[in-house]
Every structure is written in C-alpha cells, then in structure tokens.
C-alpha positions as CSV (number, residue, x, y, z in Angstrom):
1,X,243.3,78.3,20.9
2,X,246.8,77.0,21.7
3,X,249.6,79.1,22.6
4,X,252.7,79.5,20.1
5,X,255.3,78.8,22.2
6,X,259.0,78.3,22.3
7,X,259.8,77.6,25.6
8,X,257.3,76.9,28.6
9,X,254.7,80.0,29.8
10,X,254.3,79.8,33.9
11,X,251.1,81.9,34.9
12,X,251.5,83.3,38.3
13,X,249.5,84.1,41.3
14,X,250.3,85.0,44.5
15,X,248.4,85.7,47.7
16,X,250.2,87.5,50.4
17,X,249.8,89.2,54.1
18,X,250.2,92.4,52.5
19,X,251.2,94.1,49.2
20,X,254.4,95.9,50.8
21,X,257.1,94.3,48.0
22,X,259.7,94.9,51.0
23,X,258.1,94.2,54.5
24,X,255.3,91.3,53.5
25,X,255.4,87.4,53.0
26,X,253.5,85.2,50.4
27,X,251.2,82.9,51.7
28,X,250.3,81.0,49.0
29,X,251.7,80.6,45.1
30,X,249.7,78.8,42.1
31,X,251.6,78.3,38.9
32,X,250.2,77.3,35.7
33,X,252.9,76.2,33.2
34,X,251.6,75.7,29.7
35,X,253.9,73.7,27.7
36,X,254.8,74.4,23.7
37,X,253.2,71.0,22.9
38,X,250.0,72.5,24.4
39,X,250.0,70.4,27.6
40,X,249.4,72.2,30.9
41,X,251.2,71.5,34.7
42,X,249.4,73.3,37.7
43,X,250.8,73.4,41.3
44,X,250.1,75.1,44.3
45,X,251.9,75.9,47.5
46,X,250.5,77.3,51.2
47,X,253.2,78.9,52.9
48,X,254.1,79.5,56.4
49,X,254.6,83.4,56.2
50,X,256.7,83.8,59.8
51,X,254.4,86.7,60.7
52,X,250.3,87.4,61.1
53,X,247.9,87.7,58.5
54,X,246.3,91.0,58.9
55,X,242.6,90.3,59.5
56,X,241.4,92.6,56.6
57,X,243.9,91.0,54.6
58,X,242.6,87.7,55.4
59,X,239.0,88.9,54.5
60,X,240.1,89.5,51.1
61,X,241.8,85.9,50.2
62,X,240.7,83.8,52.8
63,X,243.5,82.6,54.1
64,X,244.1,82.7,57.9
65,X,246.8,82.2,60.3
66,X,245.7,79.0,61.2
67,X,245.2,77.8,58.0
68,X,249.0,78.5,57.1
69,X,250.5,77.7,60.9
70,X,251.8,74.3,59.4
71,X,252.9,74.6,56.6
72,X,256.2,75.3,55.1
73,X,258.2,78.2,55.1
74,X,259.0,79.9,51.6
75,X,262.5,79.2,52.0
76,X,262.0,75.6,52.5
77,X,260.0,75.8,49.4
78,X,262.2,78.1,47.3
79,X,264.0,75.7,45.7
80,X,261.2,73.4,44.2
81,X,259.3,76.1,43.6
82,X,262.6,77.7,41.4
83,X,262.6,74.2,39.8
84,X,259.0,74.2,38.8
85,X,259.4,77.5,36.9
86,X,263.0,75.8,35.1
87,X,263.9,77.6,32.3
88,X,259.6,79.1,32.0
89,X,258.6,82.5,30.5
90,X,256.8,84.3,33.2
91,X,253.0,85.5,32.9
92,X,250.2,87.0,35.7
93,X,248.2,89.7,35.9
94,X,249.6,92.7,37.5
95,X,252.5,90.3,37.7
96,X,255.2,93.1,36.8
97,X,253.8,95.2,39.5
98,X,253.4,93.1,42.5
99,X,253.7,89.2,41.4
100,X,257.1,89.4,40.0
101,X,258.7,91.7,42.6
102,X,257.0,89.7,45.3
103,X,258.9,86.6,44.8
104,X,262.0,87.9,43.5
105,X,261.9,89.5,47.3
106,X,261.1,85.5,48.6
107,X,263.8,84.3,46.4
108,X,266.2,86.4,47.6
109,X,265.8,86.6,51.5
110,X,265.8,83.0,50.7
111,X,269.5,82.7,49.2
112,X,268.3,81.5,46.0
113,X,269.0,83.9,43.2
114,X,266.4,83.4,40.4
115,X,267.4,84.8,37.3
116,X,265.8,86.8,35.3
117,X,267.7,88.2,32.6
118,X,266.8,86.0,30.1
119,X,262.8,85.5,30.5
120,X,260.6,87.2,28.8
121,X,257.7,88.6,31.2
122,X,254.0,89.2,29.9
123,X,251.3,90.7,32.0
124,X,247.9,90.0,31.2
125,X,246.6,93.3,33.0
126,X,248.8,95.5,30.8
127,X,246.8,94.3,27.6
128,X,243.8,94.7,29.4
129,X,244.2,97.8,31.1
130,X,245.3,99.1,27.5
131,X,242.7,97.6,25.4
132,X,239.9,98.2,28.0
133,X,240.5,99.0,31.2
134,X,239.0,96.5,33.5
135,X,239.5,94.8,36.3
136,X,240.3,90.4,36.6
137,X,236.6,89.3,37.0
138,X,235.1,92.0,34.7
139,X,238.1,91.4,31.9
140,X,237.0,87.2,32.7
141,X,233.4,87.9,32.2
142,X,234.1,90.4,29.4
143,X,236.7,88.1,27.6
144,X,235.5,84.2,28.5
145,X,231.7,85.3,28.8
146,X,231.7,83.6,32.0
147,X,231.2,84.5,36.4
148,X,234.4,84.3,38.0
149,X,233.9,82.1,40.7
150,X,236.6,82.1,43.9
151,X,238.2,85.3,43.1
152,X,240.9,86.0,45.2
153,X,241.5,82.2,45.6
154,X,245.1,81.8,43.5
155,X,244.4,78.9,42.0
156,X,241.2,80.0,40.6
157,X,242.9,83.8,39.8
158,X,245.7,82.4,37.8
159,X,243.6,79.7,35.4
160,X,241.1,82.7,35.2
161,X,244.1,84.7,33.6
162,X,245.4,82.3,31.9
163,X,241.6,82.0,30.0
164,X,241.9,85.7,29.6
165,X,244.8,85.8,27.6
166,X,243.5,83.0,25.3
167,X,240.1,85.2,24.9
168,X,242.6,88.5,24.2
169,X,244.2,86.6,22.0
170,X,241.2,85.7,20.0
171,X,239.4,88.7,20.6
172,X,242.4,91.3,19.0
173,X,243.7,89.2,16.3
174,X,244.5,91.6,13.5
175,X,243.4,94.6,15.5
176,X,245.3,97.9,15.3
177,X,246.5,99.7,18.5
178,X,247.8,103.6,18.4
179,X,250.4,104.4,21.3
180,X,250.9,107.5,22.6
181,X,253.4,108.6,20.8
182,X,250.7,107.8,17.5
183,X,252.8,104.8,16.4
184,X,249.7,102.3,15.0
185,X,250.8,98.2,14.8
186,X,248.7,95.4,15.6
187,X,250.4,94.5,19.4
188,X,248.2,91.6,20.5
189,X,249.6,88.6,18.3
190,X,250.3,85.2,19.6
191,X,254.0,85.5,20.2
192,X,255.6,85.8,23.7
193,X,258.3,88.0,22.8
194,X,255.7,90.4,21.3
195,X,253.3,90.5,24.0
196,X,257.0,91.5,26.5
197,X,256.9,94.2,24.6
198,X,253.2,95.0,24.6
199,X,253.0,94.4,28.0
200,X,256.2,96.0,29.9
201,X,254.6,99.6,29.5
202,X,257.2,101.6,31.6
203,X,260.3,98.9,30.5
204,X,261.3,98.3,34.6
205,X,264.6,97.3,35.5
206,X,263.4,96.3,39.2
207,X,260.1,95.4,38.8
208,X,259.3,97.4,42.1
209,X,259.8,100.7,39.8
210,X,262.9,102.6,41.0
211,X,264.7,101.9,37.9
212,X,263.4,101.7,34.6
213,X,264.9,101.9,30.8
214,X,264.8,105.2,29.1
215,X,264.6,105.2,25.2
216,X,267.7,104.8,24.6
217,X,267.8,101.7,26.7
218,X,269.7,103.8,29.6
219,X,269.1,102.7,33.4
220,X,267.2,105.7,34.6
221,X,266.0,106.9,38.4
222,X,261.9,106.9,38.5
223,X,261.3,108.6,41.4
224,X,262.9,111.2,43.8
225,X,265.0,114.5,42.9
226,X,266.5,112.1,40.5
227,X,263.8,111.0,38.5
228,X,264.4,110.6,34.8
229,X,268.7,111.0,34.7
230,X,270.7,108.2,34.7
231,X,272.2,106.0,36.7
232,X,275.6,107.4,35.4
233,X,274.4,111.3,35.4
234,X,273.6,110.5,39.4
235,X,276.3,108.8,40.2
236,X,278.5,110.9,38.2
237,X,277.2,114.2,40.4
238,X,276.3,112.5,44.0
239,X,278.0,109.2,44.0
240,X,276.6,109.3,48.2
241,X,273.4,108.6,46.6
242,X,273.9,104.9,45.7
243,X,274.8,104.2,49.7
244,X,271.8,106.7,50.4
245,X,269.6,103.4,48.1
246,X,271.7,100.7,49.8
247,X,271.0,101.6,53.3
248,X,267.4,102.5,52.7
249,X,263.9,100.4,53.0
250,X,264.0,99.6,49.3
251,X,263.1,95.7,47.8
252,X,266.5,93.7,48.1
253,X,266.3,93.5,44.1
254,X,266.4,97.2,43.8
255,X,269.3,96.6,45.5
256,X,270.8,94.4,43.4
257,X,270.2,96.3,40.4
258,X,271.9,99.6,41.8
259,X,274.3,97.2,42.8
260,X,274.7,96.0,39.1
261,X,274.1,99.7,37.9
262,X,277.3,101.0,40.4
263,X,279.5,98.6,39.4
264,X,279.5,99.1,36.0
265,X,279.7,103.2,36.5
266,X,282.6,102.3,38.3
267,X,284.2,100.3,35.6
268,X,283.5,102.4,32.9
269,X,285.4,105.2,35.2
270,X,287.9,103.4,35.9
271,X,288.3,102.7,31.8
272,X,288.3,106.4,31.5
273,X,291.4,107.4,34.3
274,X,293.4,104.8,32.5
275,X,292.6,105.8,28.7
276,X,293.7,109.5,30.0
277,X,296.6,109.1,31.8
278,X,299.5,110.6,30.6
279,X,302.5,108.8,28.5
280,X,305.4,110.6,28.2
281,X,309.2,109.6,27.2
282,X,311.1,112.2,28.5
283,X,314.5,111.2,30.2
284,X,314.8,111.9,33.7
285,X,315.7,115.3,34.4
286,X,319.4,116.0,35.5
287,X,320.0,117.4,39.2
288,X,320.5,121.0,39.3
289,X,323.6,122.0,40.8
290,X,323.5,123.0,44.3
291,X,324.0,126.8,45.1
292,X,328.0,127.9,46.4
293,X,328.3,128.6,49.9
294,X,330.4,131.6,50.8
295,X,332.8,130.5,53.3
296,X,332.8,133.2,55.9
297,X,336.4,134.6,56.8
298,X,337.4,133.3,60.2
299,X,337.8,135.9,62.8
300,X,341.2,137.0,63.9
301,X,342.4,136.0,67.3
302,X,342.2,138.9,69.7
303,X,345.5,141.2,70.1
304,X,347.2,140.9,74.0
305,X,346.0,144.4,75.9
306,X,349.2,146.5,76.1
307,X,349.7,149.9,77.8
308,X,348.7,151.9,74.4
309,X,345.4,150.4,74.4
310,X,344.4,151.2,78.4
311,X,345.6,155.1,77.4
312,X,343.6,155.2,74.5
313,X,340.1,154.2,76.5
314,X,340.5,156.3,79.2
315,X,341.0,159.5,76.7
316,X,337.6,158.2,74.9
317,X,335.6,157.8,77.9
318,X,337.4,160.3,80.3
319,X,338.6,157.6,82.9
C-alpha cells in the first residue's frame, strides 16, 4: 500500500542515554522520509551525547560510550538533521511522548529553533494502543505477521513502524471506532491530517504534557494545583506562577510555550486597560479662590510710665 500524501512523512526514532526529556542526550536518530511519489529516503546519525551512557541503558539499545566517543555532537548535526526533515510531516511511535519532545529539547539547546506549528504529527502507538493495546514487536508481529528482529536498534525500530502503519492501514480500512465520549467514525483512513487527529489523544501543546488544548481549543495547565484552568485563569489569579515555570526543571519547549502563552495574556490585558480607560471632555476646572486672611490689628506702641501709673501698682499690690 502506498501512502496518500501531500507533503513528505519522516518516521522517527531515537535512542537516547535516558528518557528524562530535560536532563538526557540522544545518541542516535534514524529517519525514514516517505515521499508523496511513494519513494522512500532513510538516514541515520550516532551522536556524541557529552555525558555517559548509563550501563543499563546501554543494555537495552546497545549503544556504548565507546561506540559514540567519536562521533559528532548533536549540535554539530542539528542543522543537517533540520534539513533532512525540510518541510516533512512527523511520524514514530510514542513519538508525541518522548521522540518529539526529545529533539525539540536537542534542537533547542542547540540554537536551532525547529518549527512546529505547521506539521502535522501522527503516532503510530496512539492507533495501536487504541485499537489493541500492544506493544512495537507484538503490534509488528500482530500487524506485518512477521519477528522483529534488532529491536531497540533505531534503524530497525523506525522501518518496523513505518510497516506497522501500512498494516493499520490495511487492517482498519472502513472499520468503526467509538470514543469515549460514544462518538462512532471510522478514524484509521489513509490521510495524514486524519490520523493527527486520531493520534494526538490528549491534544499537547508541549509535547512533554504540561500544557495541552482543552475543548474549546484553550491552552490549559495538566498537572499541579492548576491542572485543567487556563493559561489566562492562572495567570489572571497568580501571575508569580509563570516565573515559578520559568525558573523551574521543565523541557526548554515548555518554556517556550509559557513563554508564548504569557505573552499573549499580557497583550490581551494590555488591550483591555486601553479599551477601559476613561474619555472625558470636560474643560479644565477653574481655580478656586483662595480663602481672605484677616489682617491682625497691629499692637499699639506702649504708653511712657508716668507718676499715675507707679501710684496705681503700689495700691493693687500693696507696695
């Protein structure tokens, strides 16, 4: 089956030292691009994380620290590896979770700002996870009726998702799903922009969570005291609690979000002080007169003493 595409599809895997959005490094990146004309690019990258590879870590992917000691760092690479995706819809699985935060975080620490506002985003998991429930080598197996071989490996992982979709794709043409909220449609359809929809369950405005899009479209909190009120209602109440964000360990794309999120609060307040501020014609009042000050009379100069006067004290005071 081909894809329907309007634009390029890049599949995405990443390995990493950790899965701490925030505090770990990739150390390897495979992307698949499938092109509308049906044609198909893959690339992969090592990268020189500029830390250790934690040795159960390691166990898992089998990368070691001597196996990436030579290669490039990610912000060497950033910009070929911005290049490669162009203009490319994004695809992985678990990508919206860990992928796609993951190498915003890269991009970022790297001074390359990758943009995202205008890609559509489809994880593979999320149709999976809501059509079945399994995990990457069971859903390969289940969907492609083949052994994954090299799990764990990225470039097997991401042409082992890219199969899966292909098999969804096939598998639930035409078949009806029933959300949560018992709205029945037929989700799985090969379309991009449908399966974004299908596929961002919780609509994130981060990718790492924080922030997601309430039904109304709103930018809402997802986690803390603040969970499910809006950027506006929060900032609106407790402004401190966009520095309390700002100086706090969260993924430098959260970051730039609230950023996004605070400026526009401002803005719209700003809007508001000027909308209310009073207009008024009135001439300028006229001074008030001041108050008359009574003159006090000046005190008459005292009368020479004279023989009289002496006579008259010594007959008050008997002297």
């Amino acid at each position: 089956m081909k894809l329907n595409l309007k634009r390029p599809l890049a599949f995405f895997d990443l390995e990493a030292t950790g899965i701490n959005v925030g505090a770990d490094r990739i150390v390897e990146i495979a992307i698949l691009k499938a092109m509308p004309d049906g044609t198909e690019v893959v690339k992969t990258w090592r990268v020189n994380p500029e830390m250790p590879i934690p040795l159960q870590t390691s166990l898992i992917h089998g990368i070691y620290d001597e196996d990436i000691a030579n290669e490039p760092t990610f912000k060497a690479l950033a910009l070929e590896i911005a290049a490669f995706f162009g203009e490319s819809d994004l695809a992985g699985y678990n990508s919206n979770k860990f992928d796609i935060p993951m190498l915003l975080e890269e991009f970022l620490r790297s001074g390359v700002d990758f943009d995202m506002s205008d890609r559509k985003f489809v994880d593979v998991q999320n149709i999976f996870h809501q059509m079945e429930q399994r995990t990457l080598k069971a859903a390969y197996k289940f969907y492609c009726q083949e052994d994954l071989i090299n799990a764990h490996a990225a470039e097997a992982d991401v042409i082992a998702t890219y199969k899966v979709l292909l098999g969804q794709l096939a598998m639930y043409k035409e078949t009806e799903f029933e959300s949560k909220q018992g709205v029945k449609s037929v989700p799985v359809v090969n379309d991009v922009d449908a399966l974004h929809v299908f596929t961002n369950i919780n609509k994130p405005v981060d990718f790492a969570g924080r922030m997601v899009y309430n039904d109304d479209n709103e930018v809402c909190f997802n986690f803390g005291k603040h969970k499910g009120k809006t950027a506006e209602q929060v900032f609106s109440v407790e402004p401190s609690y966009y520095a309390w964000m700002k100086q706090g360990d969260f993924p430098l794309y959260t970051k730039k979000k609230l950023d996004e999120e605070w400026s526009k609060f401002n803005a719209k307040k700003n809007e508001n002080k000027a909308a209310v501020r009073p207009q008024t014609n009135n001439p300028a009042p006229r001074p008030q007169p001041r108050p008359q000050v009574q003159q006090q009379a000046k005190p008459k100069p005292a009368e020479p003493i004279n023989n009289d006067m002496l006579e008259q004290l010594k007959l008050k005071f008997g002297k």
